[in-house]
C-alpha positions in Angstrom: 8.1 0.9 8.2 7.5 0.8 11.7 11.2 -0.2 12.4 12.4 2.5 10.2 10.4 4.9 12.2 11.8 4.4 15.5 15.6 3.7 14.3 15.6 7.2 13.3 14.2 8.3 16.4 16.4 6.6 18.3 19.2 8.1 15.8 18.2 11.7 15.8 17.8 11.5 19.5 21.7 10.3 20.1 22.7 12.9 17.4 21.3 15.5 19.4 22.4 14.4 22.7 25.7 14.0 21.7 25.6 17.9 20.0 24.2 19.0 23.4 20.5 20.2 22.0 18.2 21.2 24.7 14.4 21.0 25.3 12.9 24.1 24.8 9.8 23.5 25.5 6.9 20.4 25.3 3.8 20.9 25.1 1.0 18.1 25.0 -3.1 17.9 23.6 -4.5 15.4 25.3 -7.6 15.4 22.9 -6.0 14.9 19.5 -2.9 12.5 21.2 -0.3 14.3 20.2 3.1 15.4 22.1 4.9 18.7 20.3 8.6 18.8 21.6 10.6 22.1 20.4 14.5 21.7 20.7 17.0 24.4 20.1 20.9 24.8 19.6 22.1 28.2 19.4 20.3 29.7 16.4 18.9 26.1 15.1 15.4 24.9 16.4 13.2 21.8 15.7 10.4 20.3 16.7 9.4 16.6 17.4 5.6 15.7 17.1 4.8 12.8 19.1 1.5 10.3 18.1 1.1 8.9 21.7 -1.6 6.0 20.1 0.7 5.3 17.8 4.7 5.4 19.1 6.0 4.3 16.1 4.9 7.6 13.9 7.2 10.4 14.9 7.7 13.7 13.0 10.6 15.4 12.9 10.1 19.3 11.1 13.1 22.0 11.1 13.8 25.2 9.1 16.4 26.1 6.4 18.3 29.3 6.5 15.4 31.0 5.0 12.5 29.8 7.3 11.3 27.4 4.6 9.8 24.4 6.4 11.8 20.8 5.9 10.1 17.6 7.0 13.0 15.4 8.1 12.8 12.0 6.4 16.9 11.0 7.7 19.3 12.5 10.0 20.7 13.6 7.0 18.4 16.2 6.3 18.3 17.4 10.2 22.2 17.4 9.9 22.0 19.3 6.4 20.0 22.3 7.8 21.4 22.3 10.8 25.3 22.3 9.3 24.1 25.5 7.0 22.2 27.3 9.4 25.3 27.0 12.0 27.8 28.3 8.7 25.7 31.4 8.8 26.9 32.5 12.1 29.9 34.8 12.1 
């Protein structure tokens, strides 16, 4: 599971390098561990929640076109709401 885990880190984060995402904002809370990254593109934004006792858990949580919540299990859901919420644009 663990290898999972970080492949998709390490494929979300070349997805959004390559699309040109940038860091809005990280913030950290040193008692509870955690690291809470917010990225945006345009009208898109996402957030990256960082275990720093354990590297290996990584969560990845967007929005759909109505605000609904996702929890990103692939890059294909990331890609999914991000594809529809960029079609919405005109």
């Amino acid at each position: 599971m663990k290898k999972i885990a970080s492949s998709l880190h390490t494929r979300i984060h070349q997805w959004i390098d390559a699309f040109g995402f940038r860091l809005n904002s990280s913030r950290s809370n040193k008692r509870k561990n955690i690291i809470t990254r917010h990225y945006f593109f345009q009208t898109f934004n996402f957030f990256e929640k960082i275990d720093t006792k354990h590297p290996g858990k990584v969560e990845f949580l967007c929005f759909d076109t109505y605000g609904e919540t996702i929890k990103v299990k692939s890059l294909l859901d990331l890609q999914r709401a991000f594809f529809e919420n960029i079609s919405q644009l005109k």
